[in-house]
Every structure is written in structure tokens, then in C-alpha cells.
N, C-alpha and C positions, 0 to 999 in steps of 0.2 A: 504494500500500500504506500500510496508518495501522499505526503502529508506538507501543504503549502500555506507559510503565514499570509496573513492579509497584506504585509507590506512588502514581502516576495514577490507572492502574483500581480500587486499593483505597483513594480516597481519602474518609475520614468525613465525612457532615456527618451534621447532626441530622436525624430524622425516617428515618433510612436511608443505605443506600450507594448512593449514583447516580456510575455513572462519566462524567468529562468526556469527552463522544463528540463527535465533528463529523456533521455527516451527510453521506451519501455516495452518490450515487445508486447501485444494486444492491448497495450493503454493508449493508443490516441485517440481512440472517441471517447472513453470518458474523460480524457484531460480537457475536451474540447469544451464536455457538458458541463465538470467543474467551473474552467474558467469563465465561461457563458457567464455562470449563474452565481459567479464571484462577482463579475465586472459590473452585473445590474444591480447589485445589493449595495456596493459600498466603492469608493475611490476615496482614498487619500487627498488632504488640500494641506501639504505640509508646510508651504510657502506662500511667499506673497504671488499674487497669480494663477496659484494653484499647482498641479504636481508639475508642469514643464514651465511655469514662470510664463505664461501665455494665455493667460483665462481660458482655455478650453478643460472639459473634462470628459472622460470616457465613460460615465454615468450614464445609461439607460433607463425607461421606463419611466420617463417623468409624462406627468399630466400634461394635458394641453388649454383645460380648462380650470376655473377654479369654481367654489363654492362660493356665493352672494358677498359674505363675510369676507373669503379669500382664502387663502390656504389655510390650513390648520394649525394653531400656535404648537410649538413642539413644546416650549416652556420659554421661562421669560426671567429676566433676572437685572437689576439694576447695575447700572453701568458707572465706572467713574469720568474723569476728561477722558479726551484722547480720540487721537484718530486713527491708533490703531488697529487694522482688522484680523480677524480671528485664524485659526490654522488648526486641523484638525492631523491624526494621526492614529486610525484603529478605533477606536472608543475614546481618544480622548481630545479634547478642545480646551486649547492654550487662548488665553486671553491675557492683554495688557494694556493695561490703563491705568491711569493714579485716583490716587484715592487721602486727600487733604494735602498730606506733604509727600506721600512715597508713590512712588511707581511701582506698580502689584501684576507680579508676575501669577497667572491661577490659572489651574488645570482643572476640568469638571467634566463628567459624567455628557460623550454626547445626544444620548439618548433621552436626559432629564435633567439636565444641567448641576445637577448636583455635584457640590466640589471635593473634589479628590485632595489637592493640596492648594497651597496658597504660599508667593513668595513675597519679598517688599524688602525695597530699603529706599533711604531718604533721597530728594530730589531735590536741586538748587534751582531748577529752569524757571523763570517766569517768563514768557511772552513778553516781547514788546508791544504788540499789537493790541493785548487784551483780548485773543480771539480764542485761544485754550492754554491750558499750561500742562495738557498731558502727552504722555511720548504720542509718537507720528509714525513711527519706523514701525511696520508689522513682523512680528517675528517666524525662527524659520524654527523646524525639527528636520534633525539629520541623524537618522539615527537613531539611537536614546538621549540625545542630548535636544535642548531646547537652548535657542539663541535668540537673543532681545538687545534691542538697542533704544535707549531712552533719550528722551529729547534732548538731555545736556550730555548727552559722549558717553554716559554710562553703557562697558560692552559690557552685558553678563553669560554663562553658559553654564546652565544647570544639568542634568540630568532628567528621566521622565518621573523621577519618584519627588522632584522639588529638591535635591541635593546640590548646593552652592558649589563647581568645580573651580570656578574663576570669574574674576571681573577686573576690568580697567574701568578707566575714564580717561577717554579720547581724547576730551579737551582738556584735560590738563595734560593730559602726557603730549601730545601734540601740537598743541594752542594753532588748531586753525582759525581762520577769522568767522566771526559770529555772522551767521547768517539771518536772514529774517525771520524765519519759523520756529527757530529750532532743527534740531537734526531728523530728517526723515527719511533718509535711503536705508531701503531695506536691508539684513548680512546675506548673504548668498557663501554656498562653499563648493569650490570649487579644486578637482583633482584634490580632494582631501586638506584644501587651504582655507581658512576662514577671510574673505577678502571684504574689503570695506573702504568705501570713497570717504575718503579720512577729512581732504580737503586744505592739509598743511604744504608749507613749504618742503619741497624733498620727498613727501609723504601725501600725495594725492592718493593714491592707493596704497591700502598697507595690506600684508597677509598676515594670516594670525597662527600659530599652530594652534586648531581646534580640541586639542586635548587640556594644551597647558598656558595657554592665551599669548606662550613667546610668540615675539615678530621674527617671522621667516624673512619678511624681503618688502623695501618700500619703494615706489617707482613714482615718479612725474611731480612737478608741479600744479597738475588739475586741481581745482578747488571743487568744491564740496557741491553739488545740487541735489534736487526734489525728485530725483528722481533714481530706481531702483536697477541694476546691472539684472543680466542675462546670461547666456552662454551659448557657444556655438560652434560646429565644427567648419573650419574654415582653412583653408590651405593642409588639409587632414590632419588638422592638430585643433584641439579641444583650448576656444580660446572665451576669458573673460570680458564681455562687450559692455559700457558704461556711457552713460549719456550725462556728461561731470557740468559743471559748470560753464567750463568751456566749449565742449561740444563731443561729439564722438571719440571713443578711446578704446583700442580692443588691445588685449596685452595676453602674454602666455601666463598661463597662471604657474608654471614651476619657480623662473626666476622675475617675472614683472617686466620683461621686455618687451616692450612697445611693437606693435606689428603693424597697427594703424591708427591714425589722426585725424581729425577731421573738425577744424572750427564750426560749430553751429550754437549761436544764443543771439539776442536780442541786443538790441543795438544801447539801450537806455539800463541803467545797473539797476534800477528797482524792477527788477522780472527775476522770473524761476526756470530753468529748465525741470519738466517735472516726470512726464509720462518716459514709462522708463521704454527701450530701445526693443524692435520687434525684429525679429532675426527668422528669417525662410533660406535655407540653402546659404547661398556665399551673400545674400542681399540683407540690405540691413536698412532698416527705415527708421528714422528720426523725427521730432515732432515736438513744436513750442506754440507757444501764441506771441504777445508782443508786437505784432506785425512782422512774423518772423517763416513759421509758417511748416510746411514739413519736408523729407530729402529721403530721396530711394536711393541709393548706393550700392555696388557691385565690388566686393570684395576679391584680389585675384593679385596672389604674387609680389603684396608688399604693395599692391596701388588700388586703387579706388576709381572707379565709374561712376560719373553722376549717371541716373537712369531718367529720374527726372525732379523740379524742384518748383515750389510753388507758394503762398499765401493765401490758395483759395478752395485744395482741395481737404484738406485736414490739418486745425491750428488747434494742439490741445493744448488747454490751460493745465491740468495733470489727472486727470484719466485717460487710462493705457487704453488706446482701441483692441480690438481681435481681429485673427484673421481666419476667415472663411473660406476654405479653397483661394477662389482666385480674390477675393472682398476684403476689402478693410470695413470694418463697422465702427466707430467711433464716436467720438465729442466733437464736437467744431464749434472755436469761441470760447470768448472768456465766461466764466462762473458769473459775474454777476449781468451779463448781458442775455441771459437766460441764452443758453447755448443750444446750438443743433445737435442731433441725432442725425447722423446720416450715413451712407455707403456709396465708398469710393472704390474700385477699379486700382487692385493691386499693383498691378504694369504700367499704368499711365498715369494714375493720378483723377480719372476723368470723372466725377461726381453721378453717381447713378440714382440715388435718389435723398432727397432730405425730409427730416422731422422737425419742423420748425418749434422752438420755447421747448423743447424736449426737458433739458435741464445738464446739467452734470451728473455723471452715472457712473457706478462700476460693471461692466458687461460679463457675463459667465455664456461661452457657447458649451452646448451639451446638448445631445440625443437630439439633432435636427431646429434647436430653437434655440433664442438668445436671452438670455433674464437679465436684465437693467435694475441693479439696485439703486435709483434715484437720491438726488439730494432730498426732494419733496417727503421723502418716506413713503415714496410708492415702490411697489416692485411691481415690475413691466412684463411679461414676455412676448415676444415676437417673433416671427417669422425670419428663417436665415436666408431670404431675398433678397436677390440683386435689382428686383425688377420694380418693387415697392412695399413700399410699411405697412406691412401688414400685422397689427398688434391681435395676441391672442384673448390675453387676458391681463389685470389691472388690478392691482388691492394697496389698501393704505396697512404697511405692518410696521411701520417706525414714524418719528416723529420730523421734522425740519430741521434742516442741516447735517444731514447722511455726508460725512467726508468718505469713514473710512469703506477699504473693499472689502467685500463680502466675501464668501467661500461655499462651495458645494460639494457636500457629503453624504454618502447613505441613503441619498432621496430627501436630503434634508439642507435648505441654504441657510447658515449663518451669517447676522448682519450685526450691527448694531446704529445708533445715533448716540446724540451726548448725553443720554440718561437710562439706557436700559441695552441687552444685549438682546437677543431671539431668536430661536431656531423655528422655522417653519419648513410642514410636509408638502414639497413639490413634487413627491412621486405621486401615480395612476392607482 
């Protein structure tokens, strides 16, 4: 008998989800009915974006309708600041947000939100703006370990039972220059390196050993932006892509050398680079507002192809579009100019249809449809057409001002807003 964890069979690599299978003679039809009947139950969201950093999931079986009300509350639980969103692993669901003075790392029950453990220690960040004072950065699992990043530099790396292994703080060991929000790019690891747009002198990217938090190797001058690294196999080597401050930055992740560069930000210094970099094959697409606008690029040998570049087909303020086969579905516009919804033409750039006052959203593609967790506290689904918007279905499950992104697990989307977190049933 072959016996497969949930994080075995759903485990990400790029290009798709292939599970580690042995072969067995007379077992490939039921390896096949297993993982069928794994893949519709449940997928991983260990990361920001989800298990390949790219809002899709291989989730099955979701509805296409909902009930008057709107889906089914799964359970519900108050929330501290923060914007950031949740990450699920197996049965469990990490959440981070502060709570008076601390930044509260908590692990609960995804099935009924009940807490498993709960972590916290104290936090200096206050906003200049007054607009929150809770972390931003959503966190990752890799592994057994659980990794967070707080709005003032604090890295932490737990384990999944809540065991403290390590923590810095960036801005003091670093003193990159203070940005406007606070810190908000996601950790991602990559080749077994804990990497981070650090945003110091010398130190625009750092690597971390993920075991013991030492620094492996620091590269560039980049400064620090809103926006969340990627990865990608490019010149057939497994390379870390960042969309810094500066603009595009792809680098090897063993020793931090530079493979490619690419200026792209906003002409005026009060803007953000924020929606983080969307990588297909050797192409990489970039994406700001500001009057600035978005850029296809072709990766190949140490040089870069413009493919095409524009201020009219997708300018995100900071939600990461998806991609759909050949479609980009997206934001377009600033957050407070109530932004569009729309779908752009991968290859060209060419605008195929728009959602006018749509809003700012986080986008999850999955089983044929696209769910839009809104700022408004609606969640949306719709139709994965190029041809027009066509919305399925519509429900109010949070309240105004949804920053952070949501996540899809189990048949069940995790969201939150600034006062409460919620799991709702979007399977059939």
C-alpha cells in the first residue's frame, strides 16, 4: 500500500502540480482515483498567492452559485490591524496581525477556526499615515517552519507547533531607509535560501539561512518596494525575480548574482511599486500605476526583449493580476479612483474587455472561475472570459476596506478586513 501526505500529493513546482508517485506495478488506476479525489478535497495556500505564488489553485468542485445570504460562514473570529492575509497548510491556518502593541503570530483549526497556538512579541511600527499600524507582509510555510515579516523589519521563523527558532530585525541590523507603509514584501524561499528585498545599501537583497536566520549572501543596491518576489526557471537555472523599488531584478538564488535588470517605477518619489512580478516561460510582466503603466519582457541569455509596453492596458496600484491561459485579468487604476476590472491579451497588451468602478481586489483562479475578494467586502465570482464579464455570483462576507489577499483551501476561501477574519464554503 503507498501511503501519501497531503503536502506530498499537493506539492508545487512550476509548470504545474505533478505528485511525487513511485511506480507500482497494477497501481496506476488507483493512484489516479486517489489523487483525483485528493486534489478536489483540499490544496495547500502556503504562500502569498497561493501554492505557485500566482493566484491560481488546482481546487475543484466549487459552486457556481450561491445561496440569497451567500456562501456559508465557515466560522468567524475577530481580527487585529493589518493587512496581512492568511496561509493555510493541511488543517492549519496561520494568521498575522497585531493586537494593541504586539504583532501575533496564530495558528487555528481550518475547519472551525479554533486556535491551536498563538505567538506575539512587541512592535515599534507606527504608520505615518495613520492608515494601520499592523504588519503588511503575509507570511509563508515551508515546510514545518512558519515565516513572518512585521511591519518594522521584525524576521521571525517558528516552527508549526509555535516554537520560536529565530528572529532579527531588518531595520536595525540593516537601516534601510523608511519607507511609507511600513515593510510589506512578502519572504519567499528559494533553493533552500530565505530571501528578502531588504532594501539597504549593499543589501537590497539578502539570503537568510532558513534554519539559523545567518546571512548566506547580500546583492545590489535595490531599495525596498510593495511589492512580493516570484521565481522562475529561466536560462534553465531556477532564478529569484523581484519587482524592488527600482524596477525588475532577477538574480540566482545560490550566490545573489545579478542575471537581469530592468528600470521600471514612476517618475515622482511618492509612489509604490507594489503588484508583485508574473513570470510564464522566459517572459516576465511588470506592473505600477503612477502614470507609469505595465512591460512584457523576454528573458534570453543575459538580455531582455521589450515585447510590448504601455499606460493603458494594465496600471496596478498593488493587486497582483492572474493569468488565464493566454489573459491577464486584473486591476487597472488607482484604489481611490475606484479602479477597473478588466482582461487584457497576454501577447499584446490589447484590452479585451473592462468592469468599470469594479474596485481593488484580490483575484483566486480555480476550477474554470475567478473569485475577486473586493475592497467593498464583496466577494465576486466570475467567468474566466476573454470575450466579456460575465459575473456568476455576488455576496457581502466582510466589511470596507479588504486590503489584504485572501486564500483558497478545502473548498473553503479565507479572507479577512480590519476587524474580523472568515472562512467561507465555496465548494458545490
Amino acid at each position: 500500500m503507498m501511503i501519501f501526505t497531503w503536502r506530498a500529493l499537493l506539492a508545487p513546482v512550476k509548470g504545474g502540480w505533478k505528485p511525487p508517485l513511485r511506480k507500482t506495478p497494477g497501481a496506476p488506476m488507483r493512484l489516479v482515483i486517489i489523487l483525483a479525489a485528493s486534489l478536489s478535497l483540499a490544496a495547500d495556500w502556503p504562500q502569498f498567492l497561493g501554492p505557485n505564488r500566482d493566484s491560481t489553485s488546482p481546487e475543484t468542485g466549487l459552486a457556481r452559485t450561491w445561496p440569497k445570504d451567500g456562501p456559508k460562514l465557515v466560522w468567524e473570529k475577530k481580527a487585529g490591524s493589518g493587512w496581512s492575509g492568511p496561509v493555510i497548510a493541511g488543517d492549519k491556518v496561520i494568521m498575522f496581525h497585531r493586537i494593541d502593541g504586539e504583532e501575533v503570530i496564530e495558528c487555528v483549526e481550518a475547519a472551525t477556526g479554533k486556535e491551536i497556538w498563538k505567538a506575539a512579541y512587541r512592535t515599534r511600527y507606527t504608520d505615518d499615515f495613520n492608515f494601520d499600524d499592523g504588519p503588511r507582509s503575509t507570511p509563508l510555510i515551508t515546510g514545518n517552519k512558519v515565516v513572518t515579516l512585521g511591519a518594522d523589519g521584525d524576521l521571525s521563523v517558528l516552527d508549526l507547533t509555535g516554537k520560536l527558532l529565530w528572529r532579527k530585525n531588518l531595520t536595525k541590523d540593516y537601516m534601510p531607509p523608511k519607507g511609507f507603509f511600513g515593510i510589506a514584501t512578502s519572504p519567499i524561499v528559494v533553493d533552500g535560501k530565505l530571501l528578502i528585498n531588504v532594501g539597504a545599501k549593499g543589501a537590497g537583497v539578502v539570503a537568510f539561512d532558513l534554519d539559523k536566520g545567518d546571512e548566506l549572501w547580500k546583492s545590489t543596491d535595490h531599495g525596498v518596494s510593495y511589492s512580493s518576489p516570484t521565481t522562475a526557471m529561466i536560462d534553465g537555472e531556477e532564478m529569484a525575480v523581484f519587482f524592488t523599488r527600482l524596477g525588475l531584478l532577477v538574480l540566482s538564488p545560490k550566490k545573489g548574482e545579478v542575471r537581469y535588470e530592468f528600470p521600471w517605477r514612476p517618475r515622482i518619489n511618492a509612489s509604490v511599486n507594489a503588484a508583485a512580478p508574473l513570470v510564464m516561460g522566459s517572459q516576465i510582466w511588470i506592473s505600477t500605476s503612477y502614470s507609469t503603466g505595465a512591460i512584457l519582457l523576454e528573458a534570453s541569455k543575459g538580455e531582455l526583449k521589450e515585447l510590448w509596453k504601455n499606460d493603458t492596458s494594465m496600471s496596478c496600484h498593488f493587486n497582483t493580476p492572474v493569468r488565464v491561459k493566454e489573459n491577464l485579468f486584473g486591476i487597472d487604476g488607482r484604489q481611490e479612483s475606484r479602479a477597473k476590472l478588466r482582461c487584457v491579451d497576454w501577447k499584446t497588451g490589447k484590452i479585451l474587455w473592462n468592469k468599470d468602478e469594479f474596485g481593488c481586489a484580490s483575484l483566486i483562479a480555480a476550477d474554470g472561475v475567478i473569485l475577486a475578494m473586493v475592497e467593498t467586502g464583496d466577494l465576486v465570482m466570475f467567468e474566466e472570459s476573454a470575450k466579456e464579464y460575465k459575473e456568476l455570483a455576488r455576496a457581502k462576507i466582510l466589511g470596507e476596506k479588504v486590503r489584504a489577499s485572501a486564500a483558497l483551501s478545502g473548498g473553503r476561501l479565507f479572507a479577512r478586513d480590519g476587524s474580523k477574519w472568515v472562512a467561507v464554503d465555496v465548494k458545490k
